[in-house]
C-alpha positions in Angstrom: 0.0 0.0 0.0 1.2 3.5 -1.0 2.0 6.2 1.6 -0.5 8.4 0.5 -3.5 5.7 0.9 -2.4 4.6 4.2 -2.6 8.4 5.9 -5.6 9.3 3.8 -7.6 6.2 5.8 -5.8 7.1 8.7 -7.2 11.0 8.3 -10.5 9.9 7.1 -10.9 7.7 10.0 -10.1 10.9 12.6 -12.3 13.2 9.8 -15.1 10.3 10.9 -14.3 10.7 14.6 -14.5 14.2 14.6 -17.8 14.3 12.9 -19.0 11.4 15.3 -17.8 13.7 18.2 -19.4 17.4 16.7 -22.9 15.4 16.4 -22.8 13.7 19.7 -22.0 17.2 21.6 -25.0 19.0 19.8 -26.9 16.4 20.9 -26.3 15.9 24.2 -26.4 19.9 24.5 -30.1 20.2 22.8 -31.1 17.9 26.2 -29.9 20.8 28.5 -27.6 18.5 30.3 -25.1 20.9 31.4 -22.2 18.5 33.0 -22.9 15.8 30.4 -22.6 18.5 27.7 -19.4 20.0 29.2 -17.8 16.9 29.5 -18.6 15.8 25.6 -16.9 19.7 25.1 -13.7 18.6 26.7 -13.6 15.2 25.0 -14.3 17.2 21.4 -11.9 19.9 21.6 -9.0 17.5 23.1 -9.4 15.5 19.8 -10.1 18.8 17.6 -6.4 19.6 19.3 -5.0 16.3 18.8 -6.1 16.3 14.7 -4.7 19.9 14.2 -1.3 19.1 15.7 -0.8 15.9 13.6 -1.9 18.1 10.7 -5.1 15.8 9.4 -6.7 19.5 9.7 -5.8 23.0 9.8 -5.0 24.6 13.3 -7.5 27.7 12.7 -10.3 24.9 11.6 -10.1 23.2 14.4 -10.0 26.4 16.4 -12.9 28.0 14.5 -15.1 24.5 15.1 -14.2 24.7 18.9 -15.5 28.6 18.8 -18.4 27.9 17.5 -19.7 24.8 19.5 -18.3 26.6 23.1 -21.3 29.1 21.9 -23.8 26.4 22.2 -22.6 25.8 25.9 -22.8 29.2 27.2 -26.0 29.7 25.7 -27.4 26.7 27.7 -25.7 28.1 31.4 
């Protein structure tokens, strides 16, 4: 197998886990569970970081992502 095909399963695989992540957050915050919501926040951005720094996405994507969802938990406190 080719360099290229191996990391592009490997990125598409944290892409997938990302994704997986982003939806479970925005659901678990439309519930109004605050502590269940923060903790699925923490677990989000910590792999948001984690994909940035092995560069499967940009750093300013993964910042702009984390922005956006840490509006949907202050607007539930």
């Amino acid at each position: 197998m080719r360099n290229s095909a191996r990391k592009q399963l490997a990125n598409h695989s944290v892409k997938s886990r990302l994704k997986t992540l982003q939806r479970s957050f925005l659901s678990i915050a439309a519930t109004g569970k605050k502590d269940d919501a923060t903790a699925a926040y923490r677990a989000m951005t910590s792999a948001f970081d984690k994909a940035a720094k092995t560069g499967v996405i940009h750093k300013a994507t993964a910042n702009r992502k984390k922005s956006r969802l840490a509006a949907h938990l202050v607007k539930m406190k």
